[in-house]
C-alpha positions in Angstrom: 4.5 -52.3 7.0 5.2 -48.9 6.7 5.5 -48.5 2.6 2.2 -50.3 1.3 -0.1 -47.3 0.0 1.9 -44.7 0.5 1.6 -42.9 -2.4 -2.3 -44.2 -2.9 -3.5 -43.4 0.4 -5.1 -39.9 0.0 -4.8 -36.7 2.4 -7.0 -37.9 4.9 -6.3 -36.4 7.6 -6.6 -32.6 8.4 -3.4 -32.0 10.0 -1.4 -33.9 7.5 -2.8 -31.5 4.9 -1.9 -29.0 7.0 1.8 -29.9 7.6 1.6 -30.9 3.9 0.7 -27.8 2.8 3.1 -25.3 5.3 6.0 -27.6 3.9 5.2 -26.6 0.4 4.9 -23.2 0.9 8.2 -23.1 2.9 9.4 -25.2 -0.2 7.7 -22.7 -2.8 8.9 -19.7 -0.7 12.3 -20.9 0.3 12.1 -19.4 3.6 12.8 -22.0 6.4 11.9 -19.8 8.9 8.1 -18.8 8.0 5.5 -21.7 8.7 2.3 -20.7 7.5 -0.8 -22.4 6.0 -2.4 -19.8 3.6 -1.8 -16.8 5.1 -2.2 -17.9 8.3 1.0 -18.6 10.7 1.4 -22.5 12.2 3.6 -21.9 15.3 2.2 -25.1 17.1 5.1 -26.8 16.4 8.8 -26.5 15.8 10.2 -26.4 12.3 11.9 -29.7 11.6 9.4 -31.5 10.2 9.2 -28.8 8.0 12.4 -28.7 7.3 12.2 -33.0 6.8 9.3 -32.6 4.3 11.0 -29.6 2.4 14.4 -31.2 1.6 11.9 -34.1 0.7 9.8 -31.8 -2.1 13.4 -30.2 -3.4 14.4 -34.4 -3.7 12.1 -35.5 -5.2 9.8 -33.8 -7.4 9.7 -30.5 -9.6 8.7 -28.6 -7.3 5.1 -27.8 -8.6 4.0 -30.9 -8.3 1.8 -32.7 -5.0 2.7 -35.6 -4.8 1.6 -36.2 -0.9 4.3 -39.6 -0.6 7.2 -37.4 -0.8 6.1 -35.5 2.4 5.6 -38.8 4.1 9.0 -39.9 3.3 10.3 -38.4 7.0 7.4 -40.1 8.7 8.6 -43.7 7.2 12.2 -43.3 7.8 11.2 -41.8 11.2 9.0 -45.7 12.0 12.2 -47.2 10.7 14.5 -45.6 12.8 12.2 -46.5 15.9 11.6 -49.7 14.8 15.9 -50.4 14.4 16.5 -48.6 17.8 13.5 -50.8 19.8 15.6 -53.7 18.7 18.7 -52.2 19.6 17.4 -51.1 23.3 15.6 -54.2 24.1 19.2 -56.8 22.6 21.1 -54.9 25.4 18.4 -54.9 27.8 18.1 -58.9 27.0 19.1 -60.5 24.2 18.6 -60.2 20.8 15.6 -62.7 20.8 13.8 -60.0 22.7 15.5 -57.8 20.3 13.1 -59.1 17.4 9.9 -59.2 19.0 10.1 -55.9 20.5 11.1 -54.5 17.4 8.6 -56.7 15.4 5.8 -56.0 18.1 6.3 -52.0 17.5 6.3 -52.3 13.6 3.1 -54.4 13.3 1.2 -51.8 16.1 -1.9 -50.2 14.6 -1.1 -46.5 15.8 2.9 -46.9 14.3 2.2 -48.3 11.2 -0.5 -45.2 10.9 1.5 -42.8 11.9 4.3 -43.9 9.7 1.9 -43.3 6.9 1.0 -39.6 7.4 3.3 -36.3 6.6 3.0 -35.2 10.5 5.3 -35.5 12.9 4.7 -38.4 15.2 6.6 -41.2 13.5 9.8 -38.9 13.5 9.3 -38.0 17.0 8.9 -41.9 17.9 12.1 -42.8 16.3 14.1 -40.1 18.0 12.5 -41.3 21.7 13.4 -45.2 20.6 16.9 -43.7 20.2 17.4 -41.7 23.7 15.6 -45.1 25.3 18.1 -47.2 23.6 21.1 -44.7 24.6 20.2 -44.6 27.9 19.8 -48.1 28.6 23.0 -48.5 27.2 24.7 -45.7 29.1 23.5 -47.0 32.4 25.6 -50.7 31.0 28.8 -48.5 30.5 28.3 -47.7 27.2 30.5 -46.1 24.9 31.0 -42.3 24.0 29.0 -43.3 20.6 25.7 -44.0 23.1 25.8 -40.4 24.5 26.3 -39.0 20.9 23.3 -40.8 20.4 21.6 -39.6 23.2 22.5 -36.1 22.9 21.7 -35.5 19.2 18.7 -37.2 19.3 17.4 -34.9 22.5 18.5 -31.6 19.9 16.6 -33.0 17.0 13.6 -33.8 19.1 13.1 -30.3 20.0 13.1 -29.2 16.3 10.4 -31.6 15.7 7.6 -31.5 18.6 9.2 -29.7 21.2 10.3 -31.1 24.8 8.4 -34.2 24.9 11.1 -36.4 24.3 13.1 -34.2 27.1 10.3 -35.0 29.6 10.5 -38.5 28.9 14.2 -39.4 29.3 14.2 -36.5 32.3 11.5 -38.6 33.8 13.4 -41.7 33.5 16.5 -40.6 34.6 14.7 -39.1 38.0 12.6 -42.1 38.6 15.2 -44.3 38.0 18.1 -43.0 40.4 15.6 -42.4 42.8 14.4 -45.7 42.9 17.7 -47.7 42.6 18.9 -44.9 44.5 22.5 -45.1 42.6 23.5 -42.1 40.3 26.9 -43.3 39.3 25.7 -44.4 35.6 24.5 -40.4 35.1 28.1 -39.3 34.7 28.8 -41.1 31.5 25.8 -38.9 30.3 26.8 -35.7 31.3 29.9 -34.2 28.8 30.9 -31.3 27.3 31.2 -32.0 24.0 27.6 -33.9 23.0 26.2 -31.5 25.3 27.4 -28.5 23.1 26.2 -30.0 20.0 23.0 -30.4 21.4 22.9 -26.8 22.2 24.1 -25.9 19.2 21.4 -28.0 17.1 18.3 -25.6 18.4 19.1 -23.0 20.0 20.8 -21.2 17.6 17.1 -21.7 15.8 15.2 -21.0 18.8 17.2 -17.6 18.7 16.0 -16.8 15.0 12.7 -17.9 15.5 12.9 -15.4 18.7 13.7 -12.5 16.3 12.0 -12.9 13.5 8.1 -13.8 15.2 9.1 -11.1 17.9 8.0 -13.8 20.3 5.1 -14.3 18.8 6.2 -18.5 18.2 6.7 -19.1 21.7 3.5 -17.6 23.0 1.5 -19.4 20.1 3.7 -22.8 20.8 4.7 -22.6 24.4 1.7 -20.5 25.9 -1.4 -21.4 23.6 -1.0 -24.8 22.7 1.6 -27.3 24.6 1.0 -25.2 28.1 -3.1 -24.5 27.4 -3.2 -28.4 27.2 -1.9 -29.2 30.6 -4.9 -27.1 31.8 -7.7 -27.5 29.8 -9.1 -29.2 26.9 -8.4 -28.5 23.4 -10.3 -29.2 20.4 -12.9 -31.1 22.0 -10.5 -33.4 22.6 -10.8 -34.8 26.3 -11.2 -38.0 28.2 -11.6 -39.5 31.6 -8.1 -41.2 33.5 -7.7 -44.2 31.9 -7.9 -43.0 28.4 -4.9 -44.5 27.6 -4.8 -47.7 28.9 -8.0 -48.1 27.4 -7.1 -47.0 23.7 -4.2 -48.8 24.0 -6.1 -52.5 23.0 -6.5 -50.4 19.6 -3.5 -48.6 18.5 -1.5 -51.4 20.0 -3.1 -53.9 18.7 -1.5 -56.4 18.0 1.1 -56.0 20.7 -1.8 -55.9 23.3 -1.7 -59.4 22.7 0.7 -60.0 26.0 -0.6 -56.6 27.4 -2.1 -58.0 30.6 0.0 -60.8 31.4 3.5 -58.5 31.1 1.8 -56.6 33.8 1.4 -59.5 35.8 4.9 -60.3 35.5 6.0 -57.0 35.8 4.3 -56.6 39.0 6.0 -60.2 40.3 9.5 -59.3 39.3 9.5 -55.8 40.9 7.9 -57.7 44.2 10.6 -60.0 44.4 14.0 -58.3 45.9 15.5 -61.4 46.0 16.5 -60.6 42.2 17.1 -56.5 42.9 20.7 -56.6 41.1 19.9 -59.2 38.6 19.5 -58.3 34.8 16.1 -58.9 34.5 15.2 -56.8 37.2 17.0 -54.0 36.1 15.8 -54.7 32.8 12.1 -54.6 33.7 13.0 -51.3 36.1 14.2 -49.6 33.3 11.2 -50.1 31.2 8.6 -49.1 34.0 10.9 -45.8 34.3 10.8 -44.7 31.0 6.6 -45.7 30.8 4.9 -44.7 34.1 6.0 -41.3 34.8 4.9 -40.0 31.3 2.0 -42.1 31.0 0.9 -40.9 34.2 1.4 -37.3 33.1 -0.8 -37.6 30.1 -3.4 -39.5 31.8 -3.4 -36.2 34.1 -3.4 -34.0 31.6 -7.4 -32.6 30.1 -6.6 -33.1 26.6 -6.1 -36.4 25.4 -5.6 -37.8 22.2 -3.9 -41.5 21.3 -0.7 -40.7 19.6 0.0 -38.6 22.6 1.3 -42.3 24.3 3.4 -43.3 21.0 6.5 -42.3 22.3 6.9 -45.1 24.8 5.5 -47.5 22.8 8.8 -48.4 22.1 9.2 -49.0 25.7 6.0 -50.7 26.4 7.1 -53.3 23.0 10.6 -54.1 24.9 8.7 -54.3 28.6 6.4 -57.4 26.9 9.1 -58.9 24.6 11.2 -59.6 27.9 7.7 -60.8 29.8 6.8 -62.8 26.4 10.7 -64.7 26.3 10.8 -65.6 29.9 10.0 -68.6 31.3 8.0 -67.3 34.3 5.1 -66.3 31.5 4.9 -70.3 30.7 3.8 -71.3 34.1 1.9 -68.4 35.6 -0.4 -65.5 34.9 -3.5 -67.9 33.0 -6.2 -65.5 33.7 -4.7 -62.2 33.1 -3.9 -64.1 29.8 -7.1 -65.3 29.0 -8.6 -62.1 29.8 -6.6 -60.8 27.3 -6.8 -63.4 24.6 -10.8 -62.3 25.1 -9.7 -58.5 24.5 -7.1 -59.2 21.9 -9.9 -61.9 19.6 -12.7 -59.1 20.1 -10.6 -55.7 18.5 -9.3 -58.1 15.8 -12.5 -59.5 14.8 -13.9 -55.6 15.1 -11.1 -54.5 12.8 -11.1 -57.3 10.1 -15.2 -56.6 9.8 -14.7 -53.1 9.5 -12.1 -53.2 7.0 -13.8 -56.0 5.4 -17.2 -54.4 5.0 -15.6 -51.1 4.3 -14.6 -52.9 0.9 -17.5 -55.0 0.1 -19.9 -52.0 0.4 -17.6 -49.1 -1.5 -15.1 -51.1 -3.5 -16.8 -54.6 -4.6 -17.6 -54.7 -8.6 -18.0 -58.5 -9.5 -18.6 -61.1 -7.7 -15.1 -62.6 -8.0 -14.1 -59.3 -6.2 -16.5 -60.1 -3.8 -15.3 -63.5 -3.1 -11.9 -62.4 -2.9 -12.1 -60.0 -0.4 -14.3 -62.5 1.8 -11.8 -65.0 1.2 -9.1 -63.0 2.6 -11.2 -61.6 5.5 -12.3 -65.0 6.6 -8.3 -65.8 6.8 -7.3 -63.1 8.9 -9.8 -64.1 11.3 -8.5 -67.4 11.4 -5.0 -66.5 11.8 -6.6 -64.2 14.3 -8.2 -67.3 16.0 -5.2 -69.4 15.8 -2.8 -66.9 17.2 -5.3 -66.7 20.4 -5.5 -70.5 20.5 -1.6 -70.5 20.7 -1.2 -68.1 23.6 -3.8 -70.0 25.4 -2.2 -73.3 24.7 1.3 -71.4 25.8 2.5 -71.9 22.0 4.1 -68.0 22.1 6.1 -68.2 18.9 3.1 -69.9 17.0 0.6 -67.0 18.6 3.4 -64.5 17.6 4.1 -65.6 14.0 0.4 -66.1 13.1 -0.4 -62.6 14.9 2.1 -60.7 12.8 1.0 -62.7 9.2 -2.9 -61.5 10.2 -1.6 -57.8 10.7 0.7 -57.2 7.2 -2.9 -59.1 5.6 -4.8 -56.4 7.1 -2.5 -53.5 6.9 -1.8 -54.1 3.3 -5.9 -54.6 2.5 -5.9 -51.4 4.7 -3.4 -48.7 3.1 -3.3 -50.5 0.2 -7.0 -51.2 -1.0 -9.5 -49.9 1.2 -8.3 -46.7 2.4 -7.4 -45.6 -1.3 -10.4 -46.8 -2.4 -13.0 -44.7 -0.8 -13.8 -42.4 -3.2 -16.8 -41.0 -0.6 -13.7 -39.3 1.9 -11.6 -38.2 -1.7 -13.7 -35.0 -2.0 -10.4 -32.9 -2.7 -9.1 -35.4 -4.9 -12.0 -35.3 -7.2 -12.7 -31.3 -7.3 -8.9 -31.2 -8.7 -9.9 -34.0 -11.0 -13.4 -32.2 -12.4 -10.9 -28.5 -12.8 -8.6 -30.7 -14.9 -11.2 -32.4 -17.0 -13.0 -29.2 -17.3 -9.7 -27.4 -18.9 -10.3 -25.5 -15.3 -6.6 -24.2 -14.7 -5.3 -24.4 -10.9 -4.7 -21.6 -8.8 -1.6 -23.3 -7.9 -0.6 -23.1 -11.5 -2.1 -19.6 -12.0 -5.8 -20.2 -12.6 -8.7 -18.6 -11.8 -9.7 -17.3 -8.0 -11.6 -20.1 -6.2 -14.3 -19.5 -3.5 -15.1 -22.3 -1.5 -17.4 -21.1 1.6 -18.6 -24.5 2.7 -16.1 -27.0 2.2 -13.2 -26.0 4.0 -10.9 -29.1 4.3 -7.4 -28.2 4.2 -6.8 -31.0 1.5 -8.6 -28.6 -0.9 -5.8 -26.1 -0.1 -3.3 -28.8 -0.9 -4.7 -29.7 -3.8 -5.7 -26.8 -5.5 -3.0 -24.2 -4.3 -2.8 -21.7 -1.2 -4.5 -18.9 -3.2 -8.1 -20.3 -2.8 -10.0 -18.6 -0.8 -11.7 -21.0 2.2 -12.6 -18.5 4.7 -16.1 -18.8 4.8 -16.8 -14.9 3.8 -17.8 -14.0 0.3 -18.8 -10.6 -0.5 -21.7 -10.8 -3.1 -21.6 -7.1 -4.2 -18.1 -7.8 -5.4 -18.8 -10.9 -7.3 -18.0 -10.9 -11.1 -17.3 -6.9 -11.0 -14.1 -7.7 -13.2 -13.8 -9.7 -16.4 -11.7 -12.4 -14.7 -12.9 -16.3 -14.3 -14.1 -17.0 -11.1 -14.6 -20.5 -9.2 -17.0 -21.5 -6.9 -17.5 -25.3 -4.9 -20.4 -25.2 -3.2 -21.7 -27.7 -0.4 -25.5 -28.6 -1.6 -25.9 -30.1 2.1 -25.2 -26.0 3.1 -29.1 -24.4 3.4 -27.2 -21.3 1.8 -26.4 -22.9 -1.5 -28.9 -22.3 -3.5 -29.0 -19.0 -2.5 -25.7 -18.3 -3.1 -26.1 -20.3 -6.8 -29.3 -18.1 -7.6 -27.0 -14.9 -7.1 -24.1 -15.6 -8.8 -26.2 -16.9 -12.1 -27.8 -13.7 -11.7 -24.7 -11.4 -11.8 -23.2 -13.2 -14.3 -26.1 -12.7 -16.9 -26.1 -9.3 -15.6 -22.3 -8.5 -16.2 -22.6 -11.2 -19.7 -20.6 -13.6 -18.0 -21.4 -17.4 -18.8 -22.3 -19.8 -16.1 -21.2 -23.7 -16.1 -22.2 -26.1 -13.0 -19.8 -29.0 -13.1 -21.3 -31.5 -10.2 -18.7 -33.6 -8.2 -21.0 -35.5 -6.0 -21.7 -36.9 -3.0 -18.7 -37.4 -0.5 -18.1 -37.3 3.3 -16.2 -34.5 5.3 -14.1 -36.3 7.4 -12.5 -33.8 9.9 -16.5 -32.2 10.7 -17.8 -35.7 10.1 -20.9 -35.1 7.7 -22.1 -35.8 4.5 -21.6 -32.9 1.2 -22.7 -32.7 -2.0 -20.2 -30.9 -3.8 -20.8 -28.6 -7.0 -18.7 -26.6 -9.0 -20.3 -23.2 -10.3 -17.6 -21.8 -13.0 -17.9 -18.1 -14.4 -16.0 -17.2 -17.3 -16.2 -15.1 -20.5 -18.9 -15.8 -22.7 -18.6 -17.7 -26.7 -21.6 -19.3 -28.8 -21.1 -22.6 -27.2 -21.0 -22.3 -23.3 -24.0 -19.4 -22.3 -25.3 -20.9 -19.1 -24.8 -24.7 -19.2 -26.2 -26.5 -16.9 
């Protein structure tokens, strides 16, 4: 799930290129302890990632090269490594039945097997949460010294990656859960010395250098600025009303969400019946609600809101429905909150399989045999789709399951596979490195000619064409072409300003007998400010008999 496209699927997202590109400078640089895009520091987040993509870049390639898979390796190993540990936590919660849907439920999700495919630090993150879930559980079931190794490591490395989220999540659960079993005995197999230490020793000896050589200046732009100026207020334009959550959910769980509504149901009946307080399920479905409702209640809370922010107990959440989905309570009771959901579950399926569907009949399609094909296939998702909701309202679970999971890999695959690599219209960086190279235009990246870009700022450009380029929006026109060196410019015909700016540069070119090329790219879509550009690139370079002012 996580592998298909990896290496077609483009920069399309703004922070990947931005994690993409801090990685390669730390790579270029070799200093592990400077994160900076351009010019411009990144202390939003800790230095592990970085760290991740970098040993990934020295691995495997030249160095010079951008290949944009290698800095996604982390974020697949990171979805494997959650997807292993959900199994792990949920087999000694239950049984290793449970085991394999959790673990399949969590691989097949919408928002894992996205995150999984993006250089950025969520998948990682996930994987290190699944583990300290997985410790814990089996901590508080006498678990061996190995568990709080486990646990202890993977609460240092989390820090390195994003911070204390993982912290807050397995501090949560550990409160919530004494409190509410009101039994603390099972905490002292956590707490020793030794795993403790390491886990001191795997940040804060980096905390300390990062101290010194920002003087400060990381943790006001990490601590103060960005995870602490979220608790309080929006950032980014990125808000949204209590509920947020549980309503995105249908979508970047999808299609987990499947048993969403019924695992409530029987949730809610379990932790009602005290009958069964000391009995395993019990404490496994205790367990779960720990580690899920105190966090999710925080983020819900919390102004700024944006999906991935749940992702981290997802793993949970899988393990809470694979023990509902295996008992045999869910066979007898809960037929409305299942058909409710079997409503939900049919109408984001069908929404996703025309999307992705019509996404490649409108951009991709050639021939009709193309055309046929990829109605073919769409048609049988929706049919597995149909089937698999037939079978969870027939109470046929491991037919609803199986024909679920076979409609998800169909339309992840057509996904990162076909469609997504295939929309030329969101590749606008791709195909301005493509015109320099057919153009005999050499890269800044591989010592070329300044480039001035004042309208299309996507930090993929920076990625692709090198961190000299100059994206800042400010171009002084006295200064341009007052040396003999080649200049670059992309201009955005969609920008007012454009023509302007073309009309002046020709100008000072004939002026200073400079020779002026306009390469067009064409039309494409800025996906980060979400509007059309029409892209052109305006080249300047020493005249010969051939090339005086082609247009």
């Amino acid at each position: 799930m996580f592998l298909p496209g990896i290496a077609s699927l483009p920069v399309i997202d703004r922070d990947e290129a931005r994690f993409a590109q801090a990685s390669v400078q730390m790579a270029e640089t070799g200093d592990l302890m400077d994160i900076k895009f351009q010019d411009q520091t990144r202390y939003k987040k800790p230095s592990g990632i970085y760290w991740l993509q970098t040993i990934s870049i020295k691995l495997l390639t030249n160095g010079s090269e951008r290949k944009i898979w290698v800095q996604r390796v982390p974020s697949v190993i990171g979805g494997i490594i959650a997807v292993l540990a959900t199994y792990w936590s949920t087999t000694t919660l239950l049984n290793s039945k449970a085991g394999f849907i959790a673990a399949s439920m969590l691989a097949l999700s919408c928002l894992m097997v996205f995150e999984s495919h993006v250089a950025k630090t969520d998948a990682f993150l996930v994987g290190l949460s699944a583990l300290s879930f997985g410790s814990l559980i089996s901590l508080r079931q006498n678990g061996t010294n190995l568990s709080c190794w486990v646990l202890w490591v993977s609460l240092g490395l989390s820090i390195l990656i994003k911070g204390p989220i993982v912290i807050i999540i397995t501090s949560l659960t550990i409160i919530s859960l004494t409190v509410w079993e009101n039994n603390n005995e099972w905490i002292r197999g956590i707490i020793k010395p030794f795993p403790i230490t390491v886990f001191v020793l795997i940040w804060v000896p980096w905390a300390i250098l990062m101290w010194l050589n920002t003087d400060g200046e990381f943790y006001t732009a990490s601590l103060n600025n960005d995870f602490g100026a979220k608790l309080f207020k929006s950032q980014e334009s990125h808000s949204g009303p209590i509920g947020y959550y549980f309503l995105s959910i249908w979508l970047t769980l999808w299609p987990t969400c499947l048993v969403i509504l019924p695992a409530i149901g029987f949730t809610i009946k379990v932790l009602n019946n005290n009958e069964i307080f000391d009995a395993q399920i019990s404490k496994s479905v205790r367990f779960c609600i720990a580690a899920i409702i105190p966090y999710w209640f925080l983020i819900e809370v919390i102004p700024t809101k944006l999906m991935h922010y749940a992702l981290p107990v997802f793993p949970a959440i899988c393990s809470l429905s694979a023990i509902a989905i295996t008992h045999p309570l869910m066979k007898t009771g809960f037929f409305k909150l299942r058909k409710i959901n079997i409503i939900i579950f049919l109408l984001i399926g069908f929404t996703i399989t025309l999307l992705i569907t019509a996404g490649q009949l409108i951009y991709i399609a050639q021939d009709k045999k193309y055309v046929f094909f990829i109605i073919t296939i769409g048609v049988s998702i929706v049919c597995l789709i149909t089937y698999s909701a037939v079978s969870m309202w027939k109470v046929r679970f491991s037919s609803s399951l199986i024909t679920a999971s076979i409609a998800t890999i169909l339309l992840s695959f057509m996904t990162y596979k076909v469609t997504l690599p295939s929309l030329s219209i969101l590749r606008v960086s791709d195909q301005i490195a493509v015109k320099f190279e057919k153009n005999r235009i050499l890269l800044p990246r591989h010592g070329g000619p300044p480039v001035i870009s004042p309208h299309f700022k996507e930090p993929s450009l920076v990625y692709n064409l090198g961190q000299e380029i100059n994206i800042s929006g400010k171009i002084d026109i006295e200064k341009i072409n007052n040396t003999p060196k080649q200049q670059v410019f992309i201009l955005d015909y969609k920008n007012n300003s454009s023509l302007k700016l073309e009309t002046i540069i020709i100008a000072k070119a004939k002026k200073d007998n400079f020779c002026t090329k306009l390469i067009p790219v064409g039309m494409g879509y800025n996906y980060s400010k979400g509007r059309p550009v029409d892209i052109k690139i305006l080249y300047n370079s020493k005249c010969n008999k051939n090339n005086f002012n082609e247009f």
